[in-house]
PyMOL Python script that loads the backbone (N, CA, C, O; Angstrom):
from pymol import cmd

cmd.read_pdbstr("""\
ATOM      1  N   UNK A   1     -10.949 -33.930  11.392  1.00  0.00           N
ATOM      2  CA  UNK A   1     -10.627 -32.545  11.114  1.00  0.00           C
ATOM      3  C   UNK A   1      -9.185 -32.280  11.544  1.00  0.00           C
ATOM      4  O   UNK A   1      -8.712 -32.707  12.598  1.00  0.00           O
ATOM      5  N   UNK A   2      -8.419 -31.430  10.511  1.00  0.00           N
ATOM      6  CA  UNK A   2      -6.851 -31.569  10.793  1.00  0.00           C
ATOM      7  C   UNK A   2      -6.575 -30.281  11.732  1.00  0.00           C
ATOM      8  O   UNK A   2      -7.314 -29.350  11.410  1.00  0.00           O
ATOM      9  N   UNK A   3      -5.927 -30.054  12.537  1.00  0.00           N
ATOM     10  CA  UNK A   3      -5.433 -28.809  13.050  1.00  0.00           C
ATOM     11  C   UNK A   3      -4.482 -28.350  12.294  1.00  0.00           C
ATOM     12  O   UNK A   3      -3.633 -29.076  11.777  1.00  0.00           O
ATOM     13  N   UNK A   4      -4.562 -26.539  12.101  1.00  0.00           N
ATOM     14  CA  UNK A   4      -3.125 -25.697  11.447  1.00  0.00           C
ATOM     15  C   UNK A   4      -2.491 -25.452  12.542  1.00  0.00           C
ATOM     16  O   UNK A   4      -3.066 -25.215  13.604  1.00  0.00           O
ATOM     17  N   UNK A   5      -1.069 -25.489  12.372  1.00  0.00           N
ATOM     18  CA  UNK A   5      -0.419 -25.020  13.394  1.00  0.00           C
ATOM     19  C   UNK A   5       0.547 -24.240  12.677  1.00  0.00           C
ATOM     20  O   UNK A   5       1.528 -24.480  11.973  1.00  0.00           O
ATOM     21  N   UNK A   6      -0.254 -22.897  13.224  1.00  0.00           N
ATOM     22  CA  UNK A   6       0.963 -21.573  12.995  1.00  0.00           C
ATOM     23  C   UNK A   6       1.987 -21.575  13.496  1.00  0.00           C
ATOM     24  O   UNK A   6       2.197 -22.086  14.596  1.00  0.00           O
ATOM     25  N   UNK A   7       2.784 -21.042  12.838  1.00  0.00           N
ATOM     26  CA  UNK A   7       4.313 -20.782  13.198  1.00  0.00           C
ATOM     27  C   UNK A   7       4.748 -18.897  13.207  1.00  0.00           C
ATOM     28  O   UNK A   7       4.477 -18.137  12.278  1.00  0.00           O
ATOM     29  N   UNK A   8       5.482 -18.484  14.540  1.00  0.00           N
ATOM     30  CA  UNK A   8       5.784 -16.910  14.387  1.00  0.00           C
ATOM     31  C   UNK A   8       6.641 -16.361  12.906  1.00  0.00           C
ATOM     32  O   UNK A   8       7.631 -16.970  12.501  1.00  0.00           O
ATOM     33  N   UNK A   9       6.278 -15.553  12.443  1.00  0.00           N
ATOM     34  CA  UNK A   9       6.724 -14.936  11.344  1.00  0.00           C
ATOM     35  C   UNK A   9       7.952 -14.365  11.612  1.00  0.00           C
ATOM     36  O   UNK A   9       8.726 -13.949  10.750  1.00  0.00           O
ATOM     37  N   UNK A  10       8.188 -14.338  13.185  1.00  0.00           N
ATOM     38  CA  UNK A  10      10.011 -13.739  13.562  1.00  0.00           C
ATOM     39  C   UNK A  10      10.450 -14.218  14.091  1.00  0.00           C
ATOM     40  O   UNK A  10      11.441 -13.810  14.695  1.00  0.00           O
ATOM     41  N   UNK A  11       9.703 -16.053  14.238  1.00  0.00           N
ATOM     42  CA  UNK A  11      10.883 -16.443  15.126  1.00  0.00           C
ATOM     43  C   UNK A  11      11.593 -18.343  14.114  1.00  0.00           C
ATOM     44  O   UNK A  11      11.593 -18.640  12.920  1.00  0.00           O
ATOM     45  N   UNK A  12      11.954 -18.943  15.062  1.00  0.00           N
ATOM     46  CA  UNK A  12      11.476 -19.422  16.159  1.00  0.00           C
ATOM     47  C   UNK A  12      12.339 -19.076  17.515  1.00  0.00           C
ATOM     48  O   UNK A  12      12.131 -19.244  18.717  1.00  0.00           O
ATOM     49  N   UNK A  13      13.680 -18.366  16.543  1.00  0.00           N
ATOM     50  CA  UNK A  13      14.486 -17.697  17.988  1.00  0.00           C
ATOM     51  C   UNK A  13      13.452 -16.227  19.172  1.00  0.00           C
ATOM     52  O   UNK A  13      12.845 -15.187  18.913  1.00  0.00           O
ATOM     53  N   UNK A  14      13.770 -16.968  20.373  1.00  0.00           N
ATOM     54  CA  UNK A  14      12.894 -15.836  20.792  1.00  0.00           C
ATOM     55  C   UNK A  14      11.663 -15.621  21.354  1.00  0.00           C
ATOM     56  O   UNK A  14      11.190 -14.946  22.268  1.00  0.00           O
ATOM     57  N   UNK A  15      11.221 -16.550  20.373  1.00  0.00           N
ATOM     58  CA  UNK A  15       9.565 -17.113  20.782  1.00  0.00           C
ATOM     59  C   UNK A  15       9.314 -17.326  22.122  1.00  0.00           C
ATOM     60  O   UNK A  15      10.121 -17.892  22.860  1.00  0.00           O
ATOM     61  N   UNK A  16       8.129 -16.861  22.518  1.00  0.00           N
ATOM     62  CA  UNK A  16       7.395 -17.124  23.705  1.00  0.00           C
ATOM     63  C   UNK A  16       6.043 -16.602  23.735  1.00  0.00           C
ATOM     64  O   UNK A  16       5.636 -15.526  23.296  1.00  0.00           O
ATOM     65  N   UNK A  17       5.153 -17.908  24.556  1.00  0.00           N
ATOM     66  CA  UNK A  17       3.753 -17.712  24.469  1.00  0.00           C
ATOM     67  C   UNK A  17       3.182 -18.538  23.626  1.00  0.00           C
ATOM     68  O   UNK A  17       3.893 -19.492  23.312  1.00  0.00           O
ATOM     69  N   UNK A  18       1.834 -18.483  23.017  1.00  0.00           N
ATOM     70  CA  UNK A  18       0.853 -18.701  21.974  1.00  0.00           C
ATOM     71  C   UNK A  18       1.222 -18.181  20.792  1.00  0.00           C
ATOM     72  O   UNK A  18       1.669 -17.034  20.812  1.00  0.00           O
ATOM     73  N   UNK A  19       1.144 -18.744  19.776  1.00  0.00           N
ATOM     74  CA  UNK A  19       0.967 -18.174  18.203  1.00  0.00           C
ATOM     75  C   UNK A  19      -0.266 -18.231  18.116  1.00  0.00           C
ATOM     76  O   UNK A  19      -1.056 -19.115  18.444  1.00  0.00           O
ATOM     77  N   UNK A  20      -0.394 -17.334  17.699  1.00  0.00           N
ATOM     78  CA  UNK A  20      -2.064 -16.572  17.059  1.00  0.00           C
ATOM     79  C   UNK A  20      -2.169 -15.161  16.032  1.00  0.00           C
ATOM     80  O   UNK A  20      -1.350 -14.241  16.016  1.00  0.00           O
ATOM     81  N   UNK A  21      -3.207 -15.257  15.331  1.00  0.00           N
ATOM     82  CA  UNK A  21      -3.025 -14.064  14.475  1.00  0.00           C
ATOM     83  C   UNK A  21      -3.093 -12.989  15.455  1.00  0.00           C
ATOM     84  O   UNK A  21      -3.894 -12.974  16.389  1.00  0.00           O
ATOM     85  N   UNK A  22      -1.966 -11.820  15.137  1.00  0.00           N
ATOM     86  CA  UNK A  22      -1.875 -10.827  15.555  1.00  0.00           C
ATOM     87  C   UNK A  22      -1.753  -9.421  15.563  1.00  0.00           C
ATOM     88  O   UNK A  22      -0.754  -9.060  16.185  1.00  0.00           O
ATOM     89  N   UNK A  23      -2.494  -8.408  15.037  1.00  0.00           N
ATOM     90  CA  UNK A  23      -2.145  -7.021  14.668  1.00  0.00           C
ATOM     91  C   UNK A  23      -0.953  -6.414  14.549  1.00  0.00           C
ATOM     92  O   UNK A  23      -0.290  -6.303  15.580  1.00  0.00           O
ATOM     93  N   UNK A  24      -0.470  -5.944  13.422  1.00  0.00           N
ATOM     94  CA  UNK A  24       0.894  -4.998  13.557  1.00  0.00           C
ATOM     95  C   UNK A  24       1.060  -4.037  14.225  1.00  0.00           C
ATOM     96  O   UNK A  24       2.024  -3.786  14.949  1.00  0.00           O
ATOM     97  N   UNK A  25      -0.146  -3.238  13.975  1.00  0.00           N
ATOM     98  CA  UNK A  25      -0.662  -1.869  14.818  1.00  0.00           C
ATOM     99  C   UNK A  25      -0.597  -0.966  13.996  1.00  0.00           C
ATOM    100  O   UNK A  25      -0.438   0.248  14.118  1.00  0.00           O
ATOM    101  N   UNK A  26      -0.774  -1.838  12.858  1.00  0.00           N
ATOM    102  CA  UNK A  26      -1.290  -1.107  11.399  1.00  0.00           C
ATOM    103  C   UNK A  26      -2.143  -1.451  10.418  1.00  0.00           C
ATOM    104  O   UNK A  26      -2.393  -2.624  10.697  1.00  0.00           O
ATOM    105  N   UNK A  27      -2.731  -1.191   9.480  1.00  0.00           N
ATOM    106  CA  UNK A  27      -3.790  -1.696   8.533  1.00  0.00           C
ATOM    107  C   UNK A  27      -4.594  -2.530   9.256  1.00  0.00           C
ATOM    108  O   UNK A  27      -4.748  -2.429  10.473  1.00  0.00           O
ATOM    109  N   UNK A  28      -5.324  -3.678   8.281  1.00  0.00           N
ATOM    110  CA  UNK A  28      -6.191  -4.732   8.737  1.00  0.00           C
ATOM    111  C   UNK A  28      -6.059  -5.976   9.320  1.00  0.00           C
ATOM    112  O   UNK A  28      -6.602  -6.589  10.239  1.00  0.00           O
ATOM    113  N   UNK A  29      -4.912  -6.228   8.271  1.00  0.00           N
ATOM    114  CA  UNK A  29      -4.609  -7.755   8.887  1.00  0.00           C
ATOM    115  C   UNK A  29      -3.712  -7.844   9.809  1.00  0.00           C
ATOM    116  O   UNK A  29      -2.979  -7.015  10.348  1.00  0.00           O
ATOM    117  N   UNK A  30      -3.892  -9.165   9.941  1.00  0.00           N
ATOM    118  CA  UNK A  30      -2.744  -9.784  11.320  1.00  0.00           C
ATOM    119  C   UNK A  30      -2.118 -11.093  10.953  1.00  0.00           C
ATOM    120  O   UNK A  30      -2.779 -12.019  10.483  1.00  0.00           O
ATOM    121  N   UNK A  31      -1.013 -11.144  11.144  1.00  0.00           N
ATOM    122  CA  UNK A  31      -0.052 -12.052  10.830  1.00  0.00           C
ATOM    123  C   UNK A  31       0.249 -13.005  12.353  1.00  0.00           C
ATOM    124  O   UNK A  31       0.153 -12.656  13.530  1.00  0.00           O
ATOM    125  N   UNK A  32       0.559 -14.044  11.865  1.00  0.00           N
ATOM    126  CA  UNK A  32       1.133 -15.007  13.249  1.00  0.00           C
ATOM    127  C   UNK A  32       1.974 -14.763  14.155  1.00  0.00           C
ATOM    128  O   UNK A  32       2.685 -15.545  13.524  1.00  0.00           O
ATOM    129  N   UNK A  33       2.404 -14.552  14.741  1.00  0.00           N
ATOM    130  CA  UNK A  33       3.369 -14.101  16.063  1.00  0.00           C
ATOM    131  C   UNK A  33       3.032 -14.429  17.067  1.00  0.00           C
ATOM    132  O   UNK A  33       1.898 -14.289  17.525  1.00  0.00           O
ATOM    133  N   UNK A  34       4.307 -15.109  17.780  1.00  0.00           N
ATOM    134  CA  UNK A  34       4.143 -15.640  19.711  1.00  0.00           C
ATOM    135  C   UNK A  34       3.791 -14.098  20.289  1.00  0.00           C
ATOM    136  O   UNK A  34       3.612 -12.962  19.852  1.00  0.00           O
ATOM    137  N   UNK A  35       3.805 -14.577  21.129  1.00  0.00           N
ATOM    138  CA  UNK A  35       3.016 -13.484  22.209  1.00  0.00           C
ATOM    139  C   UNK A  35       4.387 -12.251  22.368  1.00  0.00           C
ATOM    140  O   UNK A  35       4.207 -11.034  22.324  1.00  0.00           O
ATOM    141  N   UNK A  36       5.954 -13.046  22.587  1.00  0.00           N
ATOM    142  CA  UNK A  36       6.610 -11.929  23.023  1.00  0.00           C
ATOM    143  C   UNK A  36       7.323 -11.039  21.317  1.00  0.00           C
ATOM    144  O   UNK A  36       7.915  -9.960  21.305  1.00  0.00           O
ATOM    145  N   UNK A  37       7.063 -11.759  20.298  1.00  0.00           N
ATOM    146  CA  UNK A  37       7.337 -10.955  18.945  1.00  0.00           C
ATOM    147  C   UNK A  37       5.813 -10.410  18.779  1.00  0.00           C
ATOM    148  O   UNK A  37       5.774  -9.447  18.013  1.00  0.00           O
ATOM    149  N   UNK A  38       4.790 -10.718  19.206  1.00  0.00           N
ATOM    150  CA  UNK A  38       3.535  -9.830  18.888  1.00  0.00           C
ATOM    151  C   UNK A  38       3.629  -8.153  19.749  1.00  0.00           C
ATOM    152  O   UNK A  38       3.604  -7.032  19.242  1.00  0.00           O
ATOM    153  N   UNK A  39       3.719  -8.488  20.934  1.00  0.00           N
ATOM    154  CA  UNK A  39       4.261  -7.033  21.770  1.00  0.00           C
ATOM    155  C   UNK A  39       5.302  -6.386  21.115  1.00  0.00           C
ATOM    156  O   UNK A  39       5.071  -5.177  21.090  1.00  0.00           O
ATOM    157  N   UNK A  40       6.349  -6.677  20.574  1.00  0.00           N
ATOM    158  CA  UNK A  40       7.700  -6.340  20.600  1.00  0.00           C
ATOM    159  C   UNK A  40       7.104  -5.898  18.968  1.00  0.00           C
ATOM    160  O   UNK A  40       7.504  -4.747  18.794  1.00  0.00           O
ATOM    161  N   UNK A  41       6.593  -6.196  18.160  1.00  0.00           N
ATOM    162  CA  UNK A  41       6.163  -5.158  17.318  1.00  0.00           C
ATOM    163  C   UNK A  41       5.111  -4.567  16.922  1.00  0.00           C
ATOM    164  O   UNK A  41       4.843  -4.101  15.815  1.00  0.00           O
ATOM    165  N   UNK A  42       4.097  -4.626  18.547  1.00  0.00           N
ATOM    166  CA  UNK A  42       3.469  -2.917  18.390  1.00  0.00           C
ATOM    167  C   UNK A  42       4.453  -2.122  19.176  1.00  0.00           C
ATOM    168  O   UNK A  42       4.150  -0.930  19.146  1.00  0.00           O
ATOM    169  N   UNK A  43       5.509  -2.365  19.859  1.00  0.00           N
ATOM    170  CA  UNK A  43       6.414  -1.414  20.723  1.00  0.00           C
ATOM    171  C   UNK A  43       7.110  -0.597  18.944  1.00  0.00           C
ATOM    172  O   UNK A  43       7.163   0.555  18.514  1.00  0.00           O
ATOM    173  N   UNK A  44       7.377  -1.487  18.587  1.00  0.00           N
ATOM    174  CA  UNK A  44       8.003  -0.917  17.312  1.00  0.00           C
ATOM    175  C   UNK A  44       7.392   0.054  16.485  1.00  0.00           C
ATOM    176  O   UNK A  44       7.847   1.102  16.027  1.00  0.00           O
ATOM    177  N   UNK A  45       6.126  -0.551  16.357  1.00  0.00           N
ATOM    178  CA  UNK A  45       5.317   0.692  15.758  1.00  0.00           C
ATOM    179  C   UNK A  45       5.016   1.800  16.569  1.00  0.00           C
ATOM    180  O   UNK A  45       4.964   2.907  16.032  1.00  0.00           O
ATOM    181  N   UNK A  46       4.753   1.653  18.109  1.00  0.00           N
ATOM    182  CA  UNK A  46       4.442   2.709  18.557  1.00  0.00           C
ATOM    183  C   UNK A  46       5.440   3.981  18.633  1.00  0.00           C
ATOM    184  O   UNK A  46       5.270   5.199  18.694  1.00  0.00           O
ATOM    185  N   UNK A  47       6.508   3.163  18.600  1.00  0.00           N
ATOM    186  CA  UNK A  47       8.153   4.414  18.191  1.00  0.00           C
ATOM    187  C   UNK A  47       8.019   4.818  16.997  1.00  0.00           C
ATOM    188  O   UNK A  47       8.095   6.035  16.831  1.00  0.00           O
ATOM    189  N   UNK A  48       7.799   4.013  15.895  1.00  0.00           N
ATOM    190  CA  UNK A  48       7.659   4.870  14.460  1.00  0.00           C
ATOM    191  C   UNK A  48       6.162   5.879  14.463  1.00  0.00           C
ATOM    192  O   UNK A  48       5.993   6.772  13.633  1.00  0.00           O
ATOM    193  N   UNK A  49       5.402   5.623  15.282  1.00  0.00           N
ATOM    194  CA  UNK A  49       4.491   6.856  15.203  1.00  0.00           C
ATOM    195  C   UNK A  49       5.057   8.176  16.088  1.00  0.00           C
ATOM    196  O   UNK A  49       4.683   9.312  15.798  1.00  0.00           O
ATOM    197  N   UNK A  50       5.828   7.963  16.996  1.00  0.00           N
ATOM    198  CA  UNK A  50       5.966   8.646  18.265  1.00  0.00           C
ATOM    199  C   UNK A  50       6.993   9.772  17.336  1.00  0.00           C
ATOM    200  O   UNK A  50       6.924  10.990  17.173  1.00  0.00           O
ATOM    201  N   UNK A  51       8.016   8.650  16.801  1.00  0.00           N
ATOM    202  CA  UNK A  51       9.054   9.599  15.746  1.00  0.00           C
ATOM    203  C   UNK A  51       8.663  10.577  14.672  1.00  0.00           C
ATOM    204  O   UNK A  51       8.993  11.748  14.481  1.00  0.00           O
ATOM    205  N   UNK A  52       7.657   9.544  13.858  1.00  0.00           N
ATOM    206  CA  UNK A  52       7.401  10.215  12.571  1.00  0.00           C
ATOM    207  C   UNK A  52       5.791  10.772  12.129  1.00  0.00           C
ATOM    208  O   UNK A  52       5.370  11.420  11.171  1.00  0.00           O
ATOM    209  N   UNK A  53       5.246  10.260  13.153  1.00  0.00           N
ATOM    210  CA  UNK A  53       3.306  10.714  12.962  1.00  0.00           C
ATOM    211  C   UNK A  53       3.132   9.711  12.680  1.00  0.00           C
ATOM    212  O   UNK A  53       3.730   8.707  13.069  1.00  0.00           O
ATOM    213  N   UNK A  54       1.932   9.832  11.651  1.00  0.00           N
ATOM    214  CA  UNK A  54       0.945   8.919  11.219  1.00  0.00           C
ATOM    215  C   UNK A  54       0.488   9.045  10.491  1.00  0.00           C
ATOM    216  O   UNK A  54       0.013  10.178  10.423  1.00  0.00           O
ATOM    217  N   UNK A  55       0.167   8.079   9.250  1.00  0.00           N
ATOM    218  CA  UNK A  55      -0.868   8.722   8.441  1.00  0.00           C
ATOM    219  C   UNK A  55      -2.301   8.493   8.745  1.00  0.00           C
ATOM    220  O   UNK A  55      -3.130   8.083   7.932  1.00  0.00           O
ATOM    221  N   UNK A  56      -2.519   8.792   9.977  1.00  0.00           N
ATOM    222  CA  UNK A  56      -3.900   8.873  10.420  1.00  0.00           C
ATOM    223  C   UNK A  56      -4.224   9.538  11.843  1.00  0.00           C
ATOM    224  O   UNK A  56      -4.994   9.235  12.754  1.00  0.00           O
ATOM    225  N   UNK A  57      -3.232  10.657  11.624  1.00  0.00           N
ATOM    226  CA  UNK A  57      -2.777  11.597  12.565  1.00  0.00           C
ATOM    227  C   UNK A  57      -4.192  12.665  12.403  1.00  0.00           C
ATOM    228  O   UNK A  57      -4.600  12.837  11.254  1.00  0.00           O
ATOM    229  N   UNK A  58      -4.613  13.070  13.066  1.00  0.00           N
ATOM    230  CA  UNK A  58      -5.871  13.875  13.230  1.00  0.00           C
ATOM    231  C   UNK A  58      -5.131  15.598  12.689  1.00  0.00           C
ATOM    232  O   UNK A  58      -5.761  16.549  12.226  1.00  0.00           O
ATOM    233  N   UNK A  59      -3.623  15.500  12.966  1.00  0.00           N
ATOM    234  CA  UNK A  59      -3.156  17.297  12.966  1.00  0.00           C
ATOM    235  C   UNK A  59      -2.591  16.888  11.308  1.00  0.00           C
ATOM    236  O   UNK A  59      -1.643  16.174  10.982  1.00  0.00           O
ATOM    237  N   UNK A  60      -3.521  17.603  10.496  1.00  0.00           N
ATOM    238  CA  UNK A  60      -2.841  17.677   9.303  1.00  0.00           C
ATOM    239  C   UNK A  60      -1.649  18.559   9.252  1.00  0.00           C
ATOM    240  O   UNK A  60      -1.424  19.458  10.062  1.00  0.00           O
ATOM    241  N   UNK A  61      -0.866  18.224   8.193  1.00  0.00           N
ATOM    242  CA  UNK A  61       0.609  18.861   7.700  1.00  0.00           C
ATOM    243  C   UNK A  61       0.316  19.741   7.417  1.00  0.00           C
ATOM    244  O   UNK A  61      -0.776  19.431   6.941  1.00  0.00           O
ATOM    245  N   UNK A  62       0.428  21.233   7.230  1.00  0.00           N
ATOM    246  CA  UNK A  62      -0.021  22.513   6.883  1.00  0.00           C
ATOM    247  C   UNK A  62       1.252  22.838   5.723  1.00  0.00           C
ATOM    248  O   UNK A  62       2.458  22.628   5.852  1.00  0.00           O
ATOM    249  N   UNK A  63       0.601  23.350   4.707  1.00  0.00           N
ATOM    250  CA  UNK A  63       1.504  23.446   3.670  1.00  0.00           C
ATOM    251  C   UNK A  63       2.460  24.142   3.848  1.00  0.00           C
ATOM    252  O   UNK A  63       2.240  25.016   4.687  1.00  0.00           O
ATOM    253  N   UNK A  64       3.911  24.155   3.230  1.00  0.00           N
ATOM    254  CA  UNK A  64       4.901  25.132   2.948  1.00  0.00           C
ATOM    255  C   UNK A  64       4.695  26.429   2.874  1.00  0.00           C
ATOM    256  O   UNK A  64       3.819  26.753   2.073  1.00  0.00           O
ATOM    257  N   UNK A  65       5.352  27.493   3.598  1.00  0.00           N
ATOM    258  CA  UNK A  65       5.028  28.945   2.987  1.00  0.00           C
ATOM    259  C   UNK A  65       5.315  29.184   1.634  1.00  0.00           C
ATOM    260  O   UNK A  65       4.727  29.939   0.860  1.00  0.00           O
ATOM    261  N   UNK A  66       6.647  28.183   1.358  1.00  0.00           N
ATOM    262  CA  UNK A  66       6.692  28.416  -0.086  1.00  0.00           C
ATOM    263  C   UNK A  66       6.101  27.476  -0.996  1.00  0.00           C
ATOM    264  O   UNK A  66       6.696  27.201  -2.038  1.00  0.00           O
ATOM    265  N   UNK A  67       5.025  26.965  -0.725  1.00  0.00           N
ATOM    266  CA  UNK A  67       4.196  25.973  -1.839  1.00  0.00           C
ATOM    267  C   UNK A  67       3.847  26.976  -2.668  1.00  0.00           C
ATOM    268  O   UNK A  67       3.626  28.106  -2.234  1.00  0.00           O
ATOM    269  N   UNK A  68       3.733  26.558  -4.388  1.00  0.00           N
ATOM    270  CA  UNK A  68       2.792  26.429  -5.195  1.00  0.00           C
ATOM    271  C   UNK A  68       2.372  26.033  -5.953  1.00  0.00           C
ATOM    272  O   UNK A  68       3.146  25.823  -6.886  1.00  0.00           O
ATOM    273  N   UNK A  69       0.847  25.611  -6.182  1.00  0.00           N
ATOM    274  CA  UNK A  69       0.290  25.243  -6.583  1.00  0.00           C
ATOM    275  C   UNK A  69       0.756  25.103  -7.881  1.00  0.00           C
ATOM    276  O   UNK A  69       1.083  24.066  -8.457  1.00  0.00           O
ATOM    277  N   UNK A  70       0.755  26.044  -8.215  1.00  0.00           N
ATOM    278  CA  UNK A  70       1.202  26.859 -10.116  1.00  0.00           C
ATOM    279  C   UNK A  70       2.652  25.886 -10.156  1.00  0.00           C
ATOM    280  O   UNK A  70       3.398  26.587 -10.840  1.00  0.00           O
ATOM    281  N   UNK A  71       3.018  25.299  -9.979  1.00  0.00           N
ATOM    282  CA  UNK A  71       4.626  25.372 -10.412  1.00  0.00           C
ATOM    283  C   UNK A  71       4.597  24.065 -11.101  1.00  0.00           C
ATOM    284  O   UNK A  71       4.967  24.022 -12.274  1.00  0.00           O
ATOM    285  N   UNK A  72       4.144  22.853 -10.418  1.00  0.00           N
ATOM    286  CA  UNK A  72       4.495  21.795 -11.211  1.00  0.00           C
ATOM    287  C   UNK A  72       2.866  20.871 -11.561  1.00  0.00           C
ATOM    288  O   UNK A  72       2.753  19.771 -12.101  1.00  0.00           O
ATOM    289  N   UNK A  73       1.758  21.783 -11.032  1.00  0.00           N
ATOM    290  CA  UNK A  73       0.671  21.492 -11.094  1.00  0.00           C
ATOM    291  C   UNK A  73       0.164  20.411 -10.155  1.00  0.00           C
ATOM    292  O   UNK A  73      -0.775  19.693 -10.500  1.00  0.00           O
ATOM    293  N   UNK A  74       0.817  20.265  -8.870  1.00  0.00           N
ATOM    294  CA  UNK A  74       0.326  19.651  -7.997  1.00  0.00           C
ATOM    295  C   UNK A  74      -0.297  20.361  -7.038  1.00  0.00           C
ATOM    296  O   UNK A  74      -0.176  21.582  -6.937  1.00  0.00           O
ATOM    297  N   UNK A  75      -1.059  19.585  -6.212  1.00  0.00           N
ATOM    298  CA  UNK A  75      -1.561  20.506  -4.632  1.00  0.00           C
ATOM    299  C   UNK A  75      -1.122  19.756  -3.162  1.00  0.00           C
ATOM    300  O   UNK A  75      -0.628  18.651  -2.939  1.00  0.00           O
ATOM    301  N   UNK A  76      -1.422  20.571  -2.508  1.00  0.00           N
ATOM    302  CA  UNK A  76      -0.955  19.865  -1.153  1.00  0.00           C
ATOM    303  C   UNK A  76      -2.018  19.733  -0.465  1.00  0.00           C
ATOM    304  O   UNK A  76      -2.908  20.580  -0.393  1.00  0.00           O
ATOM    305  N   UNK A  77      -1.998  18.370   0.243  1.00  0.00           N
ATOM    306  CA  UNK A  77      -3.218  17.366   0.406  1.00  0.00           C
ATOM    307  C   UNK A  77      -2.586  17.074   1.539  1.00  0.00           C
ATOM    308  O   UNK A  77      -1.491  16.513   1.572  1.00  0.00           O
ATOM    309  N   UNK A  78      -3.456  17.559   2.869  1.00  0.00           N
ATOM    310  CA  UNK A  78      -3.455  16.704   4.264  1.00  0.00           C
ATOM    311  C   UNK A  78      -4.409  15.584   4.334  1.00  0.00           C
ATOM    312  O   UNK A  78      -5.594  15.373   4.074  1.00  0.00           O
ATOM    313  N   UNK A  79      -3.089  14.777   4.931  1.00  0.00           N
ATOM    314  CA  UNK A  79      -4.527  13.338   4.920  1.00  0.00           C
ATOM    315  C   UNK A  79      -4.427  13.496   6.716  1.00  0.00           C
ATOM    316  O   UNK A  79      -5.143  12.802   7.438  1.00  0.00           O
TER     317      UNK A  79
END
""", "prot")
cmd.dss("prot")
cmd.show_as("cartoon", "prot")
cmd.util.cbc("prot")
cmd.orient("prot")
């Protein structure tokens, strides 16, 4: 039986630790990354939520005072 041997998706500069599949800190999958590029981008994501939300932010966007509906036939949809 052959062994795979993953390789980090950001390195090999940099690398440190284990390669193993690893969460982005988004969607489902997980991609390969050493241990110190696996931290170093949920730190990344956790700044792009901190900055910009989420789209799986519990406080929906509350529409424009000046939305309407009528104008180009769209609606406004909190996810």
């Amino acid at each position: 039986m052959s062994t795979v041997r993953l390789a980090c998706i950001d390195g090999p500069d940099g690398c440190a630790g284990t390669v193993e599949p690893r969460w982005p800190g988004y969607g489902s999958k997980s991609y390969p990354r050493c241990e110190r590029h696996g931290e170093a981008r949920l730190e990344r994501e956790r700044e792009t939520r901190r900055r910009y939300g989420s789209w799986d932010d519990e406080r929906p966007e509350p529409e424009p005072v000046d939305f309407d509906p009528s104008d180009a036939g769209e609606r406004w949809e909190a996810v």
